[in-house]
Every structure is written in structure tokens, then in C-alpha cells.
C-alpha positions, 0 to 999 in steps of 0.5 A: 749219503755223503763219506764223511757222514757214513765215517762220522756216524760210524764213529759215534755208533762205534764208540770211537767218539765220546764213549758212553760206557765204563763198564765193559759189560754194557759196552759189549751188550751194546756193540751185540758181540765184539769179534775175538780171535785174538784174546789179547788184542780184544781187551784192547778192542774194549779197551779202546771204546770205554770212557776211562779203560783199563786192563784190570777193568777188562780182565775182571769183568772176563774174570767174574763172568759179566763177558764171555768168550765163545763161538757164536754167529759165525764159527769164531770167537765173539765176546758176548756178555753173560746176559745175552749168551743162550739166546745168540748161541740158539741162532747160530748154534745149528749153522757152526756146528755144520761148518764144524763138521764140514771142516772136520771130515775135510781134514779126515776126523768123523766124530760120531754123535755118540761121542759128541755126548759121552763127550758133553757127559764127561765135561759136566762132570769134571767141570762141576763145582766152578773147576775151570780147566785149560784145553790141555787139561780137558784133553788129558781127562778125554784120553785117561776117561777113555773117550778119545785116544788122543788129543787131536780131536778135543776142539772140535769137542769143546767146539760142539759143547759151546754150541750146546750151552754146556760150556763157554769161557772160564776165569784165566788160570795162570796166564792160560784160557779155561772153560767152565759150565755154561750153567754156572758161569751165566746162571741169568741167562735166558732164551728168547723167542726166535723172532725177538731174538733175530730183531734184538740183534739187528737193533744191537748191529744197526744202533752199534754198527751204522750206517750198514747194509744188508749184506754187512749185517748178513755178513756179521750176524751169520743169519740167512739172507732171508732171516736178516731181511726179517730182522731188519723188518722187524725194526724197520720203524726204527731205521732211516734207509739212505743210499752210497754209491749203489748200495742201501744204507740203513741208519738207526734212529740214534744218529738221525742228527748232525753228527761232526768228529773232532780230530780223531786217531786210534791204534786199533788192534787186529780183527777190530769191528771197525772193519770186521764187520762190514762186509764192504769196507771201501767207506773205511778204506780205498781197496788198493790198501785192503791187503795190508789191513787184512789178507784174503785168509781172514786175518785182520792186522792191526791199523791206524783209523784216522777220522774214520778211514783206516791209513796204516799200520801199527805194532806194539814194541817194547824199549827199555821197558816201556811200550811203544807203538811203531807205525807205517803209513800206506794213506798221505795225511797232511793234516795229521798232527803229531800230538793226535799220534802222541796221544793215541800211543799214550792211550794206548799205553795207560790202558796197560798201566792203569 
């Protein structure tokens, strides 16, 4: 499979190209989970790939509980739609909490069983009624019940109750993240059967997501490597297998087509899917620039995608009131037009005024 062909389905797949959604909801259900370290930055990440989005359209769809932010696949935060919640976490539920565990004694805090549910008993209780509170806040009430001594320990706590559906995001209050009750924030959500919910994710990454390999949807998806390989083979009628470099590429049935990009370039933020989520990411960019999009702590920065390839950097600046995008180049591009950078920055700063 040629680069050009891997970067054009990708930035159909990922709608980078031509948009499909308005409603941040169904673009979320449609990319699976959309990675969310950085709260700010993944309103943009949504912002980004909707036909005409704005920030308010973002917020009140976080507001309303139609997305949810929570630890999921891997042990960091995703944005996942209220749908599709319990299912993902009954994936991954078991493999967080044993990474959480693991990070928790290596810097010396033993948290019992015991105390993980007087802990769960404790957040349904003040929780109940739709009472969002912050992390402080939910602290505050942990040290006053009794439970902890201190705060130190509430994340791990919170942590372990996002992985046992007892609670997820909550409405912003005051500029601040809350938590609510799983139960009243995603009343519709169901559990699925394991293998549907294996191969639901897989159709989600590969039609969201490709071309992909293997070991990108391992890498994304936090599934087992034999796990995965029974997802991709339970969709495998709907996947084109091709090959770059020494690498099997598989391709969903959507973009069996002659896809051809326009001119293309997007400010994308930091921790973006575009790069995420591939576990090889030499199709997006030569490995000599991967440390100035991303340092080998797990910190994504923000970059400039240019028809497919990431070729700088870029960072919000704020003059005389007004938003401005300040760029850098690490990648020579004699066929950048001005007026594409202009755009991407107007773009950019409509999603904030709209």
C-alpha cells in the first residue's frame, strides 16, 4: 500500500476530510473512544472533526451527559459516548484496575478491598439525586465520613469506582470537573455479551481508525493480543488486508474506494487520535521528528497535519484579546499555501466564538 493511500483513507476514516457528523455524540460513537487527557484540548479533538463545531456544542453535549469522560481500554482517560460506556468498561475494567494497583503500592499506598467499597458505599450516597461534586469535594466527604485520613488516596478510589460503574463524569461546575453516578448519568446503557463487545470495538477502530495493523489496535484498544486477533476475526468479512513496508495493514470495507485529499491542514491539539492511536506512527511522520510531537513519558503536544503528515508544532497565543495560533516547522513544505495556514487558524478560532 502506497503512503499517500495509508494518509488519505486516514484522513477520511478520521474525519479530518469532509465531516459527517454535527452531533458530538455520534462522532464519538463513531471513532470508538476518542483519548482525553487534556480536557480542554479534546473539545477541540471533537471540535475539529464535526461538519460546523463549536464549543458550546461540545460543552452541552459533556453537560447533558450524551459523552462521558472516564478511564477506559487503557488506564487514561477516553471520551466515550453514554451508550456505549458499561460495555467498554466491562473490557477493561479488570486490566486498570490491576495497573492501578501496581502504580499505587510502587509509590507505597496499599488500599484494602474493604476500603475500595465502604469507598463505592460512600460515593452512591453523596452522589444520589444527580449531586455532582468535584475531586476536592469528594475528598472532603472521604476524610469527614471517616473512611481515609487524608485526601491522597481519593483518585485511586475515584479511579477503581469508574471501573466499577459506580461513577463517571459529571456536568462541569464552576469551570471545575465533577463526578456523578454512573446509574443517573447513562441510565440506557447496556452490557454486551464479551465477543459482541470485542468485535463492536474493532468494527468502531478499523471503520474510524484505518488502515491499521495488529498491534495499533492492540496498542489502542488495551485488548490482549490474542483477544484482538479474535475481534479482528470476528469482522474479518469486512476487512481488506494490504501490506506497507513489513507491516499487515487491515482496511475496512468503508474505504475500499479511490479516496483523493484536497489540500489539507489542521491545528491538531495534544493527544490527538491522529497519532494516539497507532502504535507505529512513521505513516504520519519520519521518526527523527517524534520527539517534538511526542517525548517517551506519553506526552502528546500539539502539531500541524498537513495532507496527512504531521510537520510542526503549534500553540494558542492570546494578542490583544483575540486568539492566535503561533507555529513552528520541523518538515520543509514548498507547497504550503498561506491562505491553508490562515484558515486552519480561523477555524480554530470560530469553534471558540461561535
Amino acid at each position: 500500500m502506497p503512503l499517500n493511500r495509508i494518509t488519505n483513507i486516514r484522513l477520511w476514516s478520521q474525519q479530518l476530510v469532509k465531516p459527517e457528523f454535527k452531533d458530538p455524540k455520534e462522532l464519538v460513537a463513531w471513532m470508538g473512544a476518542v483519548q482525553a487527557q487534556d480536557y480542554r484540548m479534546v473539545r477541540w479533538a471533537l471540535g475539529v472533526r464535526l461538519k460546523s463545531g463549536s464549543l458550546k456544542t461540545v460543552e452541552d453535549a459533556f453537560q447533558k451527559g450524551e459523552i462521558l469522560r472516564t478511564h477506559v481500554m487503557r488506564p487514561t482517560w477516553h471520551m466515550v459516548t453514554s451508550d456505549d460506556i458499561r460495555w467498554m468498561l466491562k473490557l477493561s475494567s479488570q486490566r486498570i484496575i490491576t495497573a492501578c494497583n501496581t502504580f499505587a503500592k510502587g509509590n507505597g499506598i496499599n488500599i484494602s478491598e474493604e476500603l475500595y467499597s465502604k469507598a463505592n458505599d460512600h460515593f452512591i450516597k453523596v452522589l444520589a439525586g444527580n449531586n455532582h461534586l468535584t475531586k476536592q469535594e469528594l475528598g472532603e466527604e472521604m476524610v469527614n465520613s471517616g473512611i481515609i485520613s487524608d485526601a491522597e488516596g481519593i483518585g485511586y478510589l475515584l479511579t477503581r469506582a469508574e471501573q466499577e460503574a459506580i461513577v463517571c463524569s459529571g456536568a462541569d461546575k464552576g469551570g471545575k470537573a465533577t463526578y456523578a453516578l454512573l446509574a443517573e448519568r447513562a441510565p440506557m446503557a447496556k452490557e454486551l455479551p464479551r465477543e459482541e463487545s470485542i468485535a463492536l470495538l474493532a468494527r468502531r477502530y478499523f471503520c474510524s481508525h484505518s488502515p491499521a495493523s495488529l498491534n495499533d489496535f492492540i496498542w489502542w484498544s488495551g485488548l490482549s493480543a490474542t483477544e484482538a486477533r479474535q475481534a479482528i476475526g470476528l469482522i474479518d468479512s469486512e476487512l481488506i488486508k494490504d501490506k506497507f513496508a513489513s507491516q499487515e495493514l487491515f482496511v475496512h470495507q468503508l474505504w475500499d474506494k479511490r479516496i483523493k485529499s484536497n489540500e489539507v491542514l489542521h491545528f491538531l491539539p495534544s493527544f490527538d487520535e491522529y497519532l494516539i492511536s497507532y502504535k507505529d506512527r512513521t505513516a504520519a511522520m519520519d521518526k527523527e521528528h517524534h520527539p517534538k510531537a511526542f517525548n517517551n513519558y506519553g506526552t502528546f503536544y500539539p502539531v500541524i497535519l498537513h495532507n496527512g503528515k504531521i510537520v510542526g508544532n503549534w500553540k494558542k497565543m492570546i494578542k490583544k484579546g483575540d486568539i492566535k495560533c503561533e507555529t513552528s516547522f520541523f518538515v520543509d513544505c514548498p507547497d504550503l499555501d498561506k491562505e491553508l495556514l490562515e484558515k486552519a487558524e480561523c477555524r480554530y478560532r470560530d469553534f471558540y466564538k461561535r
